[in-house]
C-alpha positions as CSV (number, residue, x, y, z in Angstrom):
1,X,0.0,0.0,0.0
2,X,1.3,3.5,-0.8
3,X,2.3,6.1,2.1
4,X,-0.6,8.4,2.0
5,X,0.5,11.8,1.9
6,X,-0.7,15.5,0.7
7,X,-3.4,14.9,-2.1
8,X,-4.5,17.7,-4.2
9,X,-7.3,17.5,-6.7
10,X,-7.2,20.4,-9.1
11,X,-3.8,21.5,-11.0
12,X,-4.6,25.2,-11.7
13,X,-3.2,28.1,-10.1
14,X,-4.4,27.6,-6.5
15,X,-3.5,23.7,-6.5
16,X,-0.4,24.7,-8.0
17,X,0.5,27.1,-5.3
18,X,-1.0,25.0,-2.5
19,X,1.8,21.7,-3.6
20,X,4.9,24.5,-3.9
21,X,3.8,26.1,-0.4
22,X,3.6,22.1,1.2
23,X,7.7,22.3,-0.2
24,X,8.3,25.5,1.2
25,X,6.6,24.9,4.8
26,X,8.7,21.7,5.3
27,X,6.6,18.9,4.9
28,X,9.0,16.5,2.9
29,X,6.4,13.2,2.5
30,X,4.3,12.5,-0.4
31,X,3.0,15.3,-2.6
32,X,0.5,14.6,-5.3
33,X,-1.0,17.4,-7.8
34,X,-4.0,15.8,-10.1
35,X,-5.3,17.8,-13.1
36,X,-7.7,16.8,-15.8
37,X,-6.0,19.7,-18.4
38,X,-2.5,17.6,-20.3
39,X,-0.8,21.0,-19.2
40,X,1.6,21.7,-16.3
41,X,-0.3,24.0,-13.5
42,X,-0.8,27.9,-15.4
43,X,-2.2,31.1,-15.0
44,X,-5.8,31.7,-16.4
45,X,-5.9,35.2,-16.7
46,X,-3.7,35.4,-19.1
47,X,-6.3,33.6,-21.4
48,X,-8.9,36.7,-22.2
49,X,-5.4,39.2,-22.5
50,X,-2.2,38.1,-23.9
51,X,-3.3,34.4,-25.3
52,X,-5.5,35.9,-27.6
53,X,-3.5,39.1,-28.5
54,X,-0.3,37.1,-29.3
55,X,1.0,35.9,-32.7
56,X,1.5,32.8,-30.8
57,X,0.0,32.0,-27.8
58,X,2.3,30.3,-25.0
59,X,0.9,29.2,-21.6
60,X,2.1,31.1,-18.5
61,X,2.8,28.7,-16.1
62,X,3.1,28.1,-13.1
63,X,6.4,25.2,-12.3
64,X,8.0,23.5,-14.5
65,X,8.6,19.5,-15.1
66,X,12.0,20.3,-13.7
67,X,11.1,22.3,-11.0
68,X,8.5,19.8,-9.6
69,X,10.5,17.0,-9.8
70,X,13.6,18.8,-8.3
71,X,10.7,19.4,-5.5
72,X,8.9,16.0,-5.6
73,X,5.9,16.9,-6.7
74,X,4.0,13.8,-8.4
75,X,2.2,15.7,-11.1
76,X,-0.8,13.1,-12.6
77,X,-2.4,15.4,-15.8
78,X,-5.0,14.4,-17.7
79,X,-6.9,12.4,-15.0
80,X,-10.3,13.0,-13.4
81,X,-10.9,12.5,-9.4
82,X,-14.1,10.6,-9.6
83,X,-14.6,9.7,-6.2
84,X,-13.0,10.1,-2.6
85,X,-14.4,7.1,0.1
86,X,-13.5,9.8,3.2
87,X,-13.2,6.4,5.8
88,X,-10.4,4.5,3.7
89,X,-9.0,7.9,2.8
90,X,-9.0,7.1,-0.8
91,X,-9.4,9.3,-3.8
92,X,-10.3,7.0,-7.1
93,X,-9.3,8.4,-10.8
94,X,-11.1,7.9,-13.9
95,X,-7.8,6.1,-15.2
96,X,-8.8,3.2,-12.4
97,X,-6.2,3.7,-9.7
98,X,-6.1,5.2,-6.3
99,X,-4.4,7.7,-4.3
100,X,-4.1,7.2,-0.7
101,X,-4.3,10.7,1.5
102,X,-3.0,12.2,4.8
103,X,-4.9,15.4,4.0
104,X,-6.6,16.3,1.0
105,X,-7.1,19.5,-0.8
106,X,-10.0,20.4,-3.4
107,X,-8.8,22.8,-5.7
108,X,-11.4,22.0,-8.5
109,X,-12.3,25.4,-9.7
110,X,-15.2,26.6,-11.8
111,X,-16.6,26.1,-15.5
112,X,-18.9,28.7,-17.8
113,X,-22.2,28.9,-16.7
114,X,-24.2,26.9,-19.7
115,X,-26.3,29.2,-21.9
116,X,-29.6,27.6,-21.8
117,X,-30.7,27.7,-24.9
118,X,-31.2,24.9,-28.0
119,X,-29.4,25.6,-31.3
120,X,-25.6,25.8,-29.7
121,X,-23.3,24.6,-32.3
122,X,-19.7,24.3,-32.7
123,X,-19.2,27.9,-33.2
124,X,-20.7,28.7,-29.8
125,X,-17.7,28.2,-27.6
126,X,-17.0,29.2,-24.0
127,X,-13.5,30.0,-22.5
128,X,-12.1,28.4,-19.6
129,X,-8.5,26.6,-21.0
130,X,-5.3,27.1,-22.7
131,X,-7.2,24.7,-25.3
132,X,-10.2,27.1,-25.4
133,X,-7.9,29.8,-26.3
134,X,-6.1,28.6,-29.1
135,X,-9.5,27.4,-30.5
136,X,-10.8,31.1,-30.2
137,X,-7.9,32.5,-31.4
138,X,-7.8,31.0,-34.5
139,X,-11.1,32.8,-35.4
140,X,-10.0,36.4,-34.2
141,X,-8.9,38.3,-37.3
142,X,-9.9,40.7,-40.0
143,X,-12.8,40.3,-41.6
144,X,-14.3,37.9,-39.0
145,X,-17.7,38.7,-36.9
146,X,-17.8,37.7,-33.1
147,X,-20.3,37.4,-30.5
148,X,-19.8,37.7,-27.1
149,X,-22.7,37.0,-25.2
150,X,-22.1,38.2,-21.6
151,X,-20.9,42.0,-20.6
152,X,-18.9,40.7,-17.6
153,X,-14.8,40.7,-17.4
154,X,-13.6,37.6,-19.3
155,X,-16.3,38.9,-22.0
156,X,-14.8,42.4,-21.9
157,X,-11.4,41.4,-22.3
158,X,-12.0,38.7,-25.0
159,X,-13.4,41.8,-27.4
160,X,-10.9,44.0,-26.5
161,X,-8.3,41.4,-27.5
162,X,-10.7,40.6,-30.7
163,X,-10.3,44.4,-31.4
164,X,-7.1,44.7,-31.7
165,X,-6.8,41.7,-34.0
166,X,-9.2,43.5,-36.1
167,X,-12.3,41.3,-36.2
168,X,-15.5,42.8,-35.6
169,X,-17.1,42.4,-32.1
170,X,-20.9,42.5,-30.5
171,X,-21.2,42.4,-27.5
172,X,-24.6,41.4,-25.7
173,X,-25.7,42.1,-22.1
174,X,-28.9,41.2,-20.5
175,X,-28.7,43.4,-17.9
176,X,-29.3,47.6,-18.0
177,X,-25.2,47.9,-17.9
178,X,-22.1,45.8,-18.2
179,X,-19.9,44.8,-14.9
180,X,-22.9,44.4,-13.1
181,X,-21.7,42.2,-10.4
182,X,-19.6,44.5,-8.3
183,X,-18.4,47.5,-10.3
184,X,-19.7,50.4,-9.9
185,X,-22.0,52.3,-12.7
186,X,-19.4,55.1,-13.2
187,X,-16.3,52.7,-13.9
188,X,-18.3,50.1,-16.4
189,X,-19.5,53.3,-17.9
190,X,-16.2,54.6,-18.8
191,X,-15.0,51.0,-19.8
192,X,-18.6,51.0,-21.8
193,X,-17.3,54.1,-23.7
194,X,-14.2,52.8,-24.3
195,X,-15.3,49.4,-26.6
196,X,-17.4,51.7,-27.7
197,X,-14.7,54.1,-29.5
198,X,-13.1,51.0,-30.4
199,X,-15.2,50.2,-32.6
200,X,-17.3,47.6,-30.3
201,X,-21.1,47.4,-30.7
202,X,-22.4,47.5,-27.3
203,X,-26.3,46.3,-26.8
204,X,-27.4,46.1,-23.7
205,X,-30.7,45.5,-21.8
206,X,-30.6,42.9,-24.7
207,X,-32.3,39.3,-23.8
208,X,-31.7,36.5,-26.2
209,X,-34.9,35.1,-27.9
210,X,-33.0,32.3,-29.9
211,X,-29.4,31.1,-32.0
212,X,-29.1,28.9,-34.6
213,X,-25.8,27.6,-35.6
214,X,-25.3,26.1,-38.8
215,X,-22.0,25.0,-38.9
216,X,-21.0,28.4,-41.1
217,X,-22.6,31.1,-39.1
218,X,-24.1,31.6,-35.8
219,X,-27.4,33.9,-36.1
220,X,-28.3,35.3,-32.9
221,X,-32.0,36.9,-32.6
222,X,-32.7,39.2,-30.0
223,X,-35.8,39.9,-27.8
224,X,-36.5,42.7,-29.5
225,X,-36.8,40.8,-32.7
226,X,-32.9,42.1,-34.0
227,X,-30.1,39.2,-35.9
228,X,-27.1,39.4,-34.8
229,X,-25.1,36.9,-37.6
230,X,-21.3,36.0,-36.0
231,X,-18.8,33.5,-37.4
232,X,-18.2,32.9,-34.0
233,X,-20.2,33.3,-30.4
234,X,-18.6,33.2,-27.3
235,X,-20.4,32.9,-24.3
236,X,-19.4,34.5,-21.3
237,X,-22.1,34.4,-18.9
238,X,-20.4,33.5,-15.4
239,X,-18.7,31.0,-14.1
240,X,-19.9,27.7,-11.8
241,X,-17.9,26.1,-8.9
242,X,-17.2,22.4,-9.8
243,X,-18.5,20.6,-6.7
244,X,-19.9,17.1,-7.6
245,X,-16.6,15.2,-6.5
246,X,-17.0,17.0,-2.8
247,X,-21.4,16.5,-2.9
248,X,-20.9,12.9,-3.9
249,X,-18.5,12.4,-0.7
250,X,-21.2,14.0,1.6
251,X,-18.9,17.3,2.4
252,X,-21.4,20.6,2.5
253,X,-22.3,22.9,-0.3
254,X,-22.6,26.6,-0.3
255,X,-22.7,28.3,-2.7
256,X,-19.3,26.5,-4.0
257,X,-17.9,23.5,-1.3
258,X,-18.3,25.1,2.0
259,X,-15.2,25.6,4.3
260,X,-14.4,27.4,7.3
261,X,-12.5,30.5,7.5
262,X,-9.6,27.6,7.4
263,X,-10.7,26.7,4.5
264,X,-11.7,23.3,6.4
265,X,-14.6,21.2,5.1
266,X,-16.9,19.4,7.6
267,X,-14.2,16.8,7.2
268,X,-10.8,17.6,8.9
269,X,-8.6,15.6,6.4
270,X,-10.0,17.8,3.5
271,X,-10.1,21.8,2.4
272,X,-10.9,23.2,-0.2
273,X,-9.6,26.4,-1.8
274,X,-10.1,28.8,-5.0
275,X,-12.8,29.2,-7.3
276,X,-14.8,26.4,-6.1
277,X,-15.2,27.2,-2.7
278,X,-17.1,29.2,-0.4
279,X,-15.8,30.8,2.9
280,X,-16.7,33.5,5.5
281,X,-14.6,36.6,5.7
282,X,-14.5,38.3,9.4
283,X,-13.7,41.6,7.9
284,X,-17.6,41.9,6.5
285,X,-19.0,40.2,9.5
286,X,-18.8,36.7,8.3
287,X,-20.3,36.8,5.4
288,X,-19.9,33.7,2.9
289,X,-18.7,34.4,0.1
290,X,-16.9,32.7,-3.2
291,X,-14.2,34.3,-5.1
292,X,-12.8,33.6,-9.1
293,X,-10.3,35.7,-9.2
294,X,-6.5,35.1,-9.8
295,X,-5.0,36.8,-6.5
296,X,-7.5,35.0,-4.3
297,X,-6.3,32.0,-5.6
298,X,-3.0,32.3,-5.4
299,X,-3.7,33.2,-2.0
300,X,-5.5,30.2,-0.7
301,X,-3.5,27.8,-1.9
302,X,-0.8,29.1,0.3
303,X,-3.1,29.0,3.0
304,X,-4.7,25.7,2.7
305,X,-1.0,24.2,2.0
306,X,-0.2,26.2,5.8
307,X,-3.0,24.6,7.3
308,X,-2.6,21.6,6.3
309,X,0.1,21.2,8.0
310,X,-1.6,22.2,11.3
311,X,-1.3,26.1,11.0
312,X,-4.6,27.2,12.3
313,X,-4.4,30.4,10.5
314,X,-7.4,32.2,9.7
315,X,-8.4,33.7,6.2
316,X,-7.7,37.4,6.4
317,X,-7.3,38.7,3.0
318,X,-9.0,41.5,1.5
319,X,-10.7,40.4,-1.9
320,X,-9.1,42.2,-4.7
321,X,-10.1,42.6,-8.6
322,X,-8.5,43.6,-11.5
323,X,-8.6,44.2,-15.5
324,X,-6.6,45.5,-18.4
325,X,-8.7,46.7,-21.3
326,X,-7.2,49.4,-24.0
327,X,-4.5,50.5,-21.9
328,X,-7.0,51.2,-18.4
329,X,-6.7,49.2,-15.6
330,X,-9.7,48.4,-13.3
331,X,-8.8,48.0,-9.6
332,X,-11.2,46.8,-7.2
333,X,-10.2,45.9,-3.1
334,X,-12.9,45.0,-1.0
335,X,-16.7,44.5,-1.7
336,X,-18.3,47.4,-3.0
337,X,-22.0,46.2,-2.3
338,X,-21.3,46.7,1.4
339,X,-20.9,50.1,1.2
340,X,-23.4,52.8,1.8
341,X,-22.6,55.6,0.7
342,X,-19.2,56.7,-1.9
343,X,-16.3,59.2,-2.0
344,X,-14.7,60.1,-5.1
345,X,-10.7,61.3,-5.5
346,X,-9.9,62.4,-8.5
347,X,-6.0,61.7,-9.8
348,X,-3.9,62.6,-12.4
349,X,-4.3,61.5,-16.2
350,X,-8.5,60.8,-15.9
351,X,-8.0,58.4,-13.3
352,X,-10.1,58.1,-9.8
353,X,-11.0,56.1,-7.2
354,X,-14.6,55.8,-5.3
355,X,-14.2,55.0,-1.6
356,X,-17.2,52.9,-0.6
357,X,-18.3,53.6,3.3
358,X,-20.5,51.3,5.4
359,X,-23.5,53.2,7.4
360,X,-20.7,53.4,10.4
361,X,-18.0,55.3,8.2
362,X,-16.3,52.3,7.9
363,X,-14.2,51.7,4.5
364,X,-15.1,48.5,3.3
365,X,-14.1,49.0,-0.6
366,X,-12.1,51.2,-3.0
367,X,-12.9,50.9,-6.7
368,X,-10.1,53.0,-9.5
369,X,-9.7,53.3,-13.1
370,X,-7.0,55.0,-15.4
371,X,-4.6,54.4,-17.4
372,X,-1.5,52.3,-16.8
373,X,-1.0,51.9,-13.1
374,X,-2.4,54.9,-12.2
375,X,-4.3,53.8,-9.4
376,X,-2.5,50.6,-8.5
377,X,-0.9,52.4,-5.0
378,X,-3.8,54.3,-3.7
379,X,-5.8,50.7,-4.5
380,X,-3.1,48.9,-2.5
381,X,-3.3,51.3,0.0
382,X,-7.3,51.4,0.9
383,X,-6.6,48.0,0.9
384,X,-4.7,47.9,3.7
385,X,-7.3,50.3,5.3
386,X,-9.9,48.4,4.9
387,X,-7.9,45.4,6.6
388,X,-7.4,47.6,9.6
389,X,-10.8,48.5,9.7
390,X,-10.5,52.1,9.7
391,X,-13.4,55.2,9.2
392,X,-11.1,57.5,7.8
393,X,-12.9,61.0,7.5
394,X,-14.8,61.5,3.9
395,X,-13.0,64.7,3.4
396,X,-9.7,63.3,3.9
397,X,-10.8,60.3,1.3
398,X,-11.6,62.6,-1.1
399,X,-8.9,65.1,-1.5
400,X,-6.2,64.6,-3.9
401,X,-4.1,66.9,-1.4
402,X,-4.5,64.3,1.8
403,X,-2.1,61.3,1.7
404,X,-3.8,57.7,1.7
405,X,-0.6,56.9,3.8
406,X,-1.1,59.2,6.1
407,X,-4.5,58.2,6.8
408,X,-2.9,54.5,7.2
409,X,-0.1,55.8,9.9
410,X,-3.3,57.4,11.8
């Protein structure tokens, strides 16, 4: 029988992480990293930006062959987890063997939500992989019509990157705006604007009554009776947690699996981190929440790697946001939705940053947009703020003239 030893279902970025931090934190027994992807562990954001944008697209990862073997990392790719029997401590793989665990992390991530309509074809793609990419990629050049259904990040960045490759882009949003899920109105409205002088048709407050997909084009009819024809459509419409390996083995869902703010399951031989989880965060009084985003991942798989090893360390990160779209950068620490009321500070070149205050006076987020990294230190800076907890005063928040470090040494 095999020495059971650190399991970790799920080679993206927070799996990744969470087998190099077991290395760094001493723990020298077995280490095993399973992935269904044939790639070693990478970074997805790269996937909407640079993969498409490229003459040719390379994968940003994460450790090499060389430097997990030099660290004895057991990398199994292409192989599902299909079951874990939680009283033999046994994870089964679709390939028909086992892995024996110690402790066991679920790093399993999300997938596109499913549009849920008939008439999807071949030409109605979602992105989630390296292998998603290329497939996209190949269809993003002059002359050629896309379709991105969806007004949210991944969508935004994917016709931005379509843009510049010179093909011509829809995009189609349900909702009244774009970035509805925790931007505020004035930043997707200046991001709206700017697809929009790209060259980007923006319809929004547009349902979708049908698609048909023929092989050769993809005709998209609106609710309001309008075609929108596309050689290609690429859905974008959110993202779910993959959880029927952790339901299946009777551990709680939430929302994504449920952990502690250990990132502990019900089970204490198995976390989960990432994407795919749910967790409460003490800063906003508990409240459960699930993150996809690429910091928060890398994040938690240090974390979960700690406590696995019997650190007892809490989850105190402030969430934190970001995207690169025609040469603006969206920052976002915090939640915004817990705020109240909002500050503005206006900086130099166009950019600013809204300060969102709880009912208390609390700073719970900070939301920026300009160009470059123009509001990459005051971001990193109401970030720490928020961590501490602090009411700075309004005024103070919103003058260009008042220090954001000051307010911090106060």
């Amino acid at each position: 029988m095999a020495v059971a030893g650190m399991v970790i279902i799920g080679a993206g970025e927070c799996g990744g992480r969470a087998a190099l931090g077991l290395r760094d934190h001493g723990f020298e027994g077995p280490v095993t990293l399973v992935g269904d992807e044939p790639h070693l562990p990478y970074e997805r954001p790269p996937l909407s930006k640079e993969a498409m944008a490229d003459e040719t697209p390379v994968i940003k990862a994460i450790a090499s062959d060389a430097l997990l073997a030099e660290r004895a990392i057991r990398h199994i790719h292409s192989v599902r987890a299909t079951a874990i029997d939680r009283l033999t401590h046994l994870v089964h793989l679709s390939d028909g063997s086992t892995l024996a665990y110690e402790k066991l992390l679920l790093a399993t991530g999300s997938v596109p939500r499913k549009l849920p309509l008939p008439g999807l074809g071949a030409r109605c793609v979602y992105l989630r992989t390296f292998n998603d990419a290329l497939a996209i990629r190949t269809h993003l050049s002059a002359g050629k019509r896309v379709a991105v259904i969806g007004g949210g990040f991944i969508g935004l960045e994917l016709a931005a990157a379509a843009r510049k490759l010179g093909a011509t882009v829809t995009v189609i949003e349900a909702q009244s705006r774009i970035l509805m899920r925790g931007v505020p109105a004035q930043i997707a409205e200046i991001i709206h604007k700017a697809h929009e002088a790209k060259g980007v048709t923006m319809l929004t407050g547009q349902g979708i009554a049908a698609i048909a997909d023929d092989g050769m084009l993809v005709r998209i009819t609106l609710a309001d009776g309008q075609e929108v024809p596309a050689d290609l459509a690429v859905i974008g419409i959110g993202a779910v947690p993959v959880t029927a390996l952790a339901a299946e083995a009777g551990l709680a869902i939430d929302n994504g699996i449920a952990v502690d703010d250990r990132l502990q399951t019900q089970d204490p031989d198995i976390f989960a981190a990432g994407d795919c989880c749910s967790f409460p965060l003490a800063i906003y009084g508990g409240r459960r929440v699930r993150l996809e985003a690429w910091r928060n991942a890398q994040e938690q798989g240090a974390l979960a790697a700690r406590n696995m090893l019997g650190a007892d360390e809490a989850h105190a990160a402030v969430p934190w946001f970001w995207s690169d779209q025609y040469g603006l950068t969206l920052q976002i620490a915090g939640l915004s939705d817990e705020g109240s009321s909002t500050v503005r500070r206006d900086l130099d070149d166009g950019a600013f940053i809204l300060f969102h205050l709880a009912a208390d006076g609390r700073l719970v987020a900070a939301s920026g947009i300009g160009p470059g990294n123009a509001v990459a230190r005051d971001v990193r800076l109401a970030e720490m703020l928020i961590a501490k907890r602090a009411s700075p005063a309004p005024e103070a928040l919103g003058s260009q003239a008042v220090k954001l470090k000051s307010l911090l040494a106060a």
